[in-house]
Kinemage of the C-alpha trace (Angstrom):
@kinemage 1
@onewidth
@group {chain A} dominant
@subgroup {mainchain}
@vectorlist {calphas} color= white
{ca unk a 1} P 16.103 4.292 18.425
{ca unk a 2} L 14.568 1.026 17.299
{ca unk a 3} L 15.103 -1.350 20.077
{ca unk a 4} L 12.163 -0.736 21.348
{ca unk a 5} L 10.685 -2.398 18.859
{ca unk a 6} L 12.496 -5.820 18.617
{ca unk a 7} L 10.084 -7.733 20.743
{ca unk a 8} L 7.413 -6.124 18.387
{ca unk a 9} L 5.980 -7.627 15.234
{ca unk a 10} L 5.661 -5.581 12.271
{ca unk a 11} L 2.501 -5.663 9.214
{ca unk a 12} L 3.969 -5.711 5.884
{ca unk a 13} L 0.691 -4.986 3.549
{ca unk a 14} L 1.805 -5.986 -0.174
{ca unk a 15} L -0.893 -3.271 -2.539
{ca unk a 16} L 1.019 -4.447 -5.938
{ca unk a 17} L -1.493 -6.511 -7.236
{ca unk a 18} L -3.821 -3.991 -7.448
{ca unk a 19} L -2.273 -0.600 -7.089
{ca unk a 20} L 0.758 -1.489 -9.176
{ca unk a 21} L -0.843 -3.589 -11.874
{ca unk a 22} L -3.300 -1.073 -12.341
{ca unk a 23} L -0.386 1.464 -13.767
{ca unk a 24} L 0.794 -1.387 -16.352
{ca unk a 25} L 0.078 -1.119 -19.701
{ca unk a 26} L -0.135 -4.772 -20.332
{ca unk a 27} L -3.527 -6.322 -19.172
{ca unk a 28} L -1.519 -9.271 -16.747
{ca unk a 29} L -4.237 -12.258 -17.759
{ca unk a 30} L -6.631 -13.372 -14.544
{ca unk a 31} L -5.079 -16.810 -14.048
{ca unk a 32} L -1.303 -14.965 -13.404
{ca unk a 33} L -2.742 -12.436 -11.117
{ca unk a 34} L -4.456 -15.504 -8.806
{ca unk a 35} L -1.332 -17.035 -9.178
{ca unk a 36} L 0.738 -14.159 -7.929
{ca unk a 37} L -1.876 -13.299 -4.962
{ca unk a 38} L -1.236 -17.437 -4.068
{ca unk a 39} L 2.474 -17.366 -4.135
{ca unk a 40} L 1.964 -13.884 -1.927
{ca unk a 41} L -0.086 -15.391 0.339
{ca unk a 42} L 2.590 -18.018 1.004
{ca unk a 43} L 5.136 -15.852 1.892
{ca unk a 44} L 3.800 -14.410 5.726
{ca unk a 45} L 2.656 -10.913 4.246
{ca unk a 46} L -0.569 -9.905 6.487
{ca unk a 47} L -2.526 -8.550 4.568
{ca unk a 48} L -2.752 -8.608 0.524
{ca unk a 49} L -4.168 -5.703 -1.559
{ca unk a 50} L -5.855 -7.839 -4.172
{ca unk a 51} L -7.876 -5.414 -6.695
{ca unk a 52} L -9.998 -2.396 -7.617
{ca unk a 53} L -13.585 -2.578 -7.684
{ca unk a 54} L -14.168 -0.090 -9.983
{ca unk a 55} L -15.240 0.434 -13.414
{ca unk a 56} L -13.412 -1.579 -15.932
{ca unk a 57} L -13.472 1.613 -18.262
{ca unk a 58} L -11.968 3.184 -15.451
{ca unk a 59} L -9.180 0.416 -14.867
{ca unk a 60} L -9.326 -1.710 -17.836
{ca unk a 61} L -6.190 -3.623 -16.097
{ca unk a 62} L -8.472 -4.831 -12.915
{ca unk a 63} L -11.533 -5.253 -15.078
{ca unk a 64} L -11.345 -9.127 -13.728
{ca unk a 65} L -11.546 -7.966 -10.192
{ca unk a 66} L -14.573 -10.988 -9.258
{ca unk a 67} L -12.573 -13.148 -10.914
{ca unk a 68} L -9.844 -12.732 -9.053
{ca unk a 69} L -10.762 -12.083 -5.533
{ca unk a 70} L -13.198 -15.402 -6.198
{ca unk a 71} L -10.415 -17.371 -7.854
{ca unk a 72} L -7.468 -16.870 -5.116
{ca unk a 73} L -6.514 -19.876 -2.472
{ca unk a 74} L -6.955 -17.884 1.145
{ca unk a 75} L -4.234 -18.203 3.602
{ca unk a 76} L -4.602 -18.678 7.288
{ca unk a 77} L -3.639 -15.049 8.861
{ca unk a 78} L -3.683 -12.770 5.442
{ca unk a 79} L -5.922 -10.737 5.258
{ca unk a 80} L -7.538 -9.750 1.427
{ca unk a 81} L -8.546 -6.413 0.604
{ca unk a 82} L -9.769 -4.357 -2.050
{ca unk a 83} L -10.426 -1.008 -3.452
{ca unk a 84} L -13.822 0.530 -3.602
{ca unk a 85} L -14.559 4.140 -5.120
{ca unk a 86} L -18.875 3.674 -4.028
{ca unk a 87} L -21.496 1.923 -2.738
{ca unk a 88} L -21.526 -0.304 -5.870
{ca unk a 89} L -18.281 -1.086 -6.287
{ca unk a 90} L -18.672 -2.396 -2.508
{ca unk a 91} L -21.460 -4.088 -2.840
{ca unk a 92} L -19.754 -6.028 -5.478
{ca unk a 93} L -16.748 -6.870 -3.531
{ca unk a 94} L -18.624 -8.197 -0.162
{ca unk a 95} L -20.639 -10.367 -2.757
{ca unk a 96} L -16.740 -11.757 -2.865
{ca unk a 97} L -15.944 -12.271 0.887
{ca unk a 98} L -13.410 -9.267 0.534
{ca unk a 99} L -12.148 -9.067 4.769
{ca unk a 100} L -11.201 -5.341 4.165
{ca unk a 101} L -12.876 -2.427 2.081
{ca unk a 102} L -10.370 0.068 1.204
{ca unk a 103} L -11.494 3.572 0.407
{ca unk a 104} L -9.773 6.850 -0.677
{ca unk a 105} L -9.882 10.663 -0.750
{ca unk a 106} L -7.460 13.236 -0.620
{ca unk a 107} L -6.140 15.537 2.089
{ca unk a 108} L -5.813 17.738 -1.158
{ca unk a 109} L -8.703 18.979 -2.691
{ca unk a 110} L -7.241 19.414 -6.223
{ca unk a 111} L -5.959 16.413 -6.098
{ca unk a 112} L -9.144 14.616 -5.495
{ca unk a 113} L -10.950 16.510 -7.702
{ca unk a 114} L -8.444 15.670 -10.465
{ca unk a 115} L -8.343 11.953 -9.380
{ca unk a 116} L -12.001 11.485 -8.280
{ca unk a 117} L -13.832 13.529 -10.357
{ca unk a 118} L -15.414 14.920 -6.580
{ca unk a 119} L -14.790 17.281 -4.406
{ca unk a 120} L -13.664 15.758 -0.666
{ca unk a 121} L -17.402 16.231 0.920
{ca unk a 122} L -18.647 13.916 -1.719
{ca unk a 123} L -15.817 11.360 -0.875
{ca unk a 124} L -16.762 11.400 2.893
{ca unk a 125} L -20.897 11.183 1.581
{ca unk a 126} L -19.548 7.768 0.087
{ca unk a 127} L -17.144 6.350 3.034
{ca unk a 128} L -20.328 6.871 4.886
{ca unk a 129} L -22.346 4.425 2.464
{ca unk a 130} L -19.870 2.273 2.509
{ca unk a 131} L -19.365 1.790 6.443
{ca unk a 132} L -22.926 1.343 6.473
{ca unk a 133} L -22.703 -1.469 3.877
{ca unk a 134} L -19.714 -3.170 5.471
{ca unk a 135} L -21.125 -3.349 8.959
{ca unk a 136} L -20.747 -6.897 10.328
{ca unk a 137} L -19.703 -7.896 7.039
{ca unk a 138} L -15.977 -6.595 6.372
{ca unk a 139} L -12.936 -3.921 7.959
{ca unk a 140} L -13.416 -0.617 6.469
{ca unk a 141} L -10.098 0.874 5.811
{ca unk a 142} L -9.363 4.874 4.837
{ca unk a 143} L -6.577 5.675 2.741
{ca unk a 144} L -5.594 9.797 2.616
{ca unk a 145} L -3.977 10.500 -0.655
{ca unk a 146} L -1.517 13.556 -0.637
{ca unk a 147} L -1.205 13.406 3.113
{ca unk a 148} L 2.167 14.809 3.329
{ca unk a 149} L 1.723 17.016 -0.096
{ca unk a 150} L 0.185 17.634 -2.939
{ca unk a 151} L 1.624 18.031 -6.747
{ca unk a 152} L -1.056 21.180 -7.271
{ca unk a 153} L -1.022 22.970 -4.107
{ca unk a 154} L 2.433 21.968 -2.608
{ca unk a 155} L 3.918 20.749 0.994
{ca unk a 156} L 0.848 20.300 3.619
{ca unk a 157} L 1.782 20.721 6.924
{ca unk a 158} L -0.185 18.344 10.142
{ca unk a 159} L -2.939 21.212 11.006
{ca unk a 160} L -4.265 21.036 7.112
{ca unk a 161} L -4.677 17.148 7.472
{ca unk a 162} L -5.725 17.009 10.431
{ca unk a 163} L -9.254 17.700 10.307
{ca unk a 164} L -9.738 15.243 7.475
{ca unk a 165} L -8.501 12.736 9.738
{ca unk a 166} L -11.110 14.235 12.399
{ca unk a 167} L -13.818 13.900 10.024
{ca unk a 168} L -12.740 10.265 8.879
{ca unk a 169} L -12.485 9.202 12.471
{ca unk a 170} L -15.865 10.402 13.018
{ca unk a 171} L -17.568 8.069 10.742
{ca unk a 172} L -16.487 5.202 12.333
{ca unk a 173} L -13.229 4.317 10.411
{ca unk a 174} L -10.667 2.437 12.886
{ca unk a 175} L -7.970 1.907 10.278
{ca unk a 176} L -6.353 4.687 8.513
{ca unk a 177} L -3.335 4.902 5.890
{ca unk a 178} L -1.379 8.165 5.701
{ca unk a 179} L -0.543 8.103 1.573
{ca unk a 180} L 2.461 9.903 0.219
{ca unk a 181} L 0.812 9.441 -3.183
{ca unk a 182} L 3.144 11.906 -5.156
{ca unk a 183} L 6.867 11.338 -3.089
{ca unk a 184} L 6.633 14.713 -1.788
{ca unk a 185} L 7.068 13.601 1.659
{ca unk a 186} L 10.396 13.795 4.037
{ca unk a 187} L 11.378 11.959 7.276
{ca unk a 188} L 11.003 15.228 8.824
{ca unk a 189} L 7.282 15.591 7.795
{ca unk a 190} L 6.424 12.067 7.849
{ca unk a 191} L 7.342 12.441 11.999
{ca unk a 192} L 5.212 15.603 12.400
{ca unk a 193} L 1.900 13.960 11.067
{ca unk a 194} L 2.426 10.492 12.284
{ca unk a 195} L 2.912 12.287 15.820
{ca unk a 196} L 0.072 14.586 15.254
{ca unk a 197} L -2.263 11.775 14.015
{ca unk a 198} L -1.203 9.280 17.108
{ca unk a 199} L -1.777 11.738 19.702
{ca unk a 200} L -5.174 13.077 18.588
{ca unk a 201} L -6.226 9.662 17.537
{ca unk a 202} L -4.571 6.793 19.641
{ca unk a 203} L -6.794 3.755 18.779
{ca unk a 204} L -6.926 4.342 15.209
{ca unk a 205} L -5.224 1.599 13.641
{ca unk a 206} L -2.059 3.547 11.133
{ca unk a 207} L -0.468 2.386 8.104
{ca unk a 208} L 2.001 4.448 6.441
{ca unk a 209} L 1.910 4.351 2.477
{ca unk a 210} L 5.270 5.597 0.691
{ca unk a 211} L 6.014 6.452 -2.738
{ca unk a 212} L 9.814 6.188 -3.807
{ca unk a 213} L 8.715 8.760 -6.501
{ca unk a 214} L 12.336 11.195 -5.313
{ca unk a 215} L 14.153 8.388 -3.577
{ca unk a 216} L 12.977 8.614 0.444
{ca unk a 217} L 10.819 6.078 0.401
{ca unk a 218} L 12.614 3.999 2.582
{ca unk a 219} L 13.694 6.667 4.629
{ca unk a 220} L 10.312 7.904 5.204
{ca unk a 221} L 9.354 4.148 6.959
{ca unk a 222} L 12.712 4.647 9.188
{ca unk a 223} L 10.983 7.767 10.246
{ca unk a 224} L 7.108 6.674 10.763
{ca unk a 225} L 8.937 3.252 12.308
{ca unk a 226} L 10.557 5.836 14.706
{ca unk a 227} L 7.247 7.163 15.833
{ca unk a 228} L 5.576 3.576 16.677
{ca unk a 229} L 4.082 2.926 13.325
{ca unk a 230} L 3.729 -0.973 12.894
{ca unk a 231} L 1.688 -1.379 9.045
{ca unk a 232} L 3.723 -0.652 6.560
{ca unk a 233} L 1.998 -0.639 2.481
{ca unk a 234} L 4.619 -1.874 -0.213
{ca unk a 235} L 4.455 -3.202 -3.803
{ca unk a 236} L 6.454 -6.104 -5.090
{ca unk a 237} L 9.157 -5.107 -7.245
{ca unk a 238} L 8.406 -0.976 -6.577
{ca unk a 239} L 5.381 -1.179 -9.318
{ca unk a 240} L 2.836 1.368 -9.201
{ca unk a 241} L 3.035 5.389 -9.586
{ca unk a 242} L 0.360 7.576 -9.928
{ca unk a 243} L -0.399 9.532 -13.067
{ca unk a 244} L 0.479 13.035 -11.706
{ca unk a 245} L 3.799 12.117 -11.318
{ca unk a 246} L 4.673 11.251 -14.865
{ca unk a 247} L 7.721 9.402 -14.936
{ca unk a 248} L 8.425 8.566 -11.835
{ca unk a 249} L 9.049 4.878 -9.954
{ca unk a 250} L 6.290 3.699 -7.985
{ca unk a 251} L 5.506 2.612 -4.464
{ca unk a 252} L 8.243 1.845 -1.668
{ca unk a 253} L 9.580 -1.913 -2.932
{ca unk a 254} L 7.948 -4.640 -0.677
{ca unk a 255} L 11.081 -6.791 -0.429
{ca unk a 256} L 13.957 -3.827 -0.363
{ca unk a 257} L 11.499 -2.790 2.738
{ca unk a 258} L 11.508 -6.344 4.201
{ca unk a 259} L 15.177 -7.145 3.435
{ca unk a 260} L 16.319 -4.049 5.493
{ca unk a 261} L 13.827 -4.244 8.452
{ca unk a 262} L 15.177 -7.539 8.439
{ca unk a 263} L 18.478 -6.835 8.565
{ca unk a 264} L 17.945 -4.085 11.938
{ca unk a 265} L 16.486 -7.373 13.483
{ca unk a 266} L 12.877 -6.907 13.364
{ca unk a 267} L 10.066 -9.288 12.799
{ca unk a 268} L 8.218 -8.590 9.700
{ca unk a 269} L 6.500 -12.178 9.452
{ca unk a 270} L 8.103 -12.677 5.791
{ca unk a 271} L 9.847 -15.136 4.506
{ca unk a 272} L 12.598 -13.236 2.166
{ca unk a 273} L 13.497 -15.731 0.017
{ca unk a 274} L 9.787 -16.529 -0.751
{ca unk a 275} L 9.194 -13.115 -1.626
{ca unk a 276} L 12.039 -12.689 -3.559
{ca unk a 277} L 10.915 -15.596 -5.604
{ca unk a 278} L 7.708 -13.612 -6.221
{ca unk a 279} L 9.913 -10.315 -7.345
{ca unk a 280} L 11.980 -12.621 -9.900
{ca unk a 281} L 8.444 -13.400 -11.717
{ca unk a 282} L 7.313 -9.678 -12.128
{ca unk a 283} L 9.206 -8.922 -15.613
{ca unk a 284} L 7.801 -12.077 -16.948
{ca unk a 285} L 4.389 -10.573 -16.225
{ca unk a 286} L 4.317 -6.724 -16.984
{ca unk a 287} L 6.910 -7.159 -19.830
{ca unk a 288} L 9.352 -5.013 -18.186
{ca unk a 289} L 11.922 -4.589 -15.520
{ca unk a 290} L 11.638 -3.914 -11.909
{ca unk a 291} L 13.140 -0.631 -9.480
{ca unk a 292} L 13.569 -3.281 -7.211
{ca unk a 293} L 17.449 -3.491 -5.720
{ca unk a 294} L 18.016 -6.740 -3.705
{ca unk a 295} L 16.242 -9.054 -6.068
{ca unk a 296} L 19.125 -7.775 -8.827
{ca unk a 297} L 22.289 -7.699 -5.543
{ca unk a 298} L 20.840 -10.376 -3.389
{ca unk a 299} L 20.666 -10.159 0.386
{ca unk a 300} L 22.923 -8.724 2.160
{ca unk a 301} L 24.249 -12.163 3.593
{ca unk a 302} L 25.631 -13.215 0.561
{ca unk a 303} L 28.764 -13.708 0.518
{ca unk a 304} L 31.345 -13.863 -2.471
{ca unk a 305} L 34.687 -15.287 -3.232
{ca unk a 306} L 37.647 -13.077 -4.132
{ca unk a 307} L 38.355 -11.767 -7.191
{ca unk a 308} L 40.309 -13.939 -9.283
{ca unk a 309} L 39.717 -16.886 -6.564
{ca unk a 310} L 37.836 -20.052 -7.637
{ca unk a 311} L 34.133 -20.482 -5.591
């Protein structure tokens, strides 16, 4: 099923400095957040979710967000990119040489009226300012919360996302991320709208966005890696949620993702052990553990001696 894609190189797209940090409870101090984009930077990611222009009484956690994306040593090849809910907000990250403006709605209007305050007109009024502000100046990237399903209104199928996509498209947005923001989605789903969204839009740059949030999150990339998808979002260590699933483990874990993509014999462009390096520094930052599974087991290739049979 995969061989096809051998020859091809895939886009890992690490969003834990800014969409996990933002969940922590612990404000991670400025200098350790440049110093975690850096060691990212080193380790062949392409592109690097940095921070959140937003309010800081919004996200008190990314209330350094100049600070950082000023502060950060850029690597040849990465790109750096950056949340923005307005015009402001992107105003104030081009004033920071941001390459990528990343902006959000829902497919779900609930859910973007309980995340955004807005109903999902009002969301597209504001991608349009921002497109306008970007032009020339940075990539303009949509990300579709609750594409797959939504925690208010239940499983979506392709035809009620669709036209949101449409609509998106419309304004000029090339890149687009399909966000399973709650872990509602299935392999079975994730195939319908990936299909759906390539056929009706097939030069629209696609990243799909997992959530581990029932335990498919890896499952769910098997399935949009099946369908030709390339960009693939992940957070170091699994950090991140969102706060209407209470409880739950965050986003798809960047270097489970890479370890096993690795291990089928596709290019990912990351150096494992580098990353892994980066994973073993994420207690020591947020104060707690990490979902993460082959920074605790190791990679696959390592080998041990028998029990009861000296190293």
């Amino acid at each position: 099923m995969f061989e096809s894609l051998r020859n091809r190189r895939l886009y890992i797209q690490e969003v834990a400095p800014r969409d996990g940090l933002q969940m922590e409870a612990v404000f991670v101090p400025t200098e350790a957040k440049i110093a975690l984009v850096d060691a990212l930077s080193r380790t062949g990611l392409a592109k690097i979710e940095v921070t959140s222009f937003t309010s800081p009484r919004a996200i008190p956690a990314l209330a350094d967000a100049s600070e950082v994306m000023k502060g950060i040593a850029r690597a040849p090849g990465v790109e750096y990119a950056a949340l923005v809910p307005n015009a402001k907000g992107a105003e104030r990250a081009l004033s920071c040489g941001v390459d990528e403006l990343n902006v959000v709605m829902s497919a779900s209007d609930s859910h973007n009226r309980a995340n955004l305050r807005m109903d999902r007109e009002r969301s597209l009024e504001h991608f349009d300012d921002i497109v306008g502000l970007a032009r020339g100046a940075a990539a303009v990237n949509a990300s579709l919360s609750t594409a797959f399903g939504c925690p208010f209104e239940g499983l979506y199928e392709p035809a009620q996302v669709l036209p949101w996509v449409d609509r998106i498209a419309a304004l000029g947005i090339e890149r687009l991320s399909l966000c399973d923001t709650t872990g509602m989605a299935d392999p079975a789903r994730v195939r319908a709208l990936c299909m759906a969204v390539r056929e009706r839009h097939p030069g629209m740059v696609l990243t799909a966005h997992f959530h581990d949030t029932r335990g498919m999150g890896l499952a769910n990339v098997l399935a949009a890696l099946a369908c030709g998808i390339d960009r693939f979002d992940a957070a170091l260590g699994g950090l991140g949620g969102c706060p209407f699933a209470p409880g739950a483990s965050g986003n798809v874990c960047t270097e489970d993702m890479v370890h096993m993509l690795q291990q089928m014999g596709l290019d990912t462009g990351v150096d494992l052990p580098a990353l892994l390096a980066c994973a073993r520094s994420l207690p020591g930052l947020v104060g707690h553990d990490t979902p993460g599974q082959v920074v605790k087991a190791g990679p696959s290739s390592r080998l041990h001696p028998l029990p009861g049979h000296p190293a």
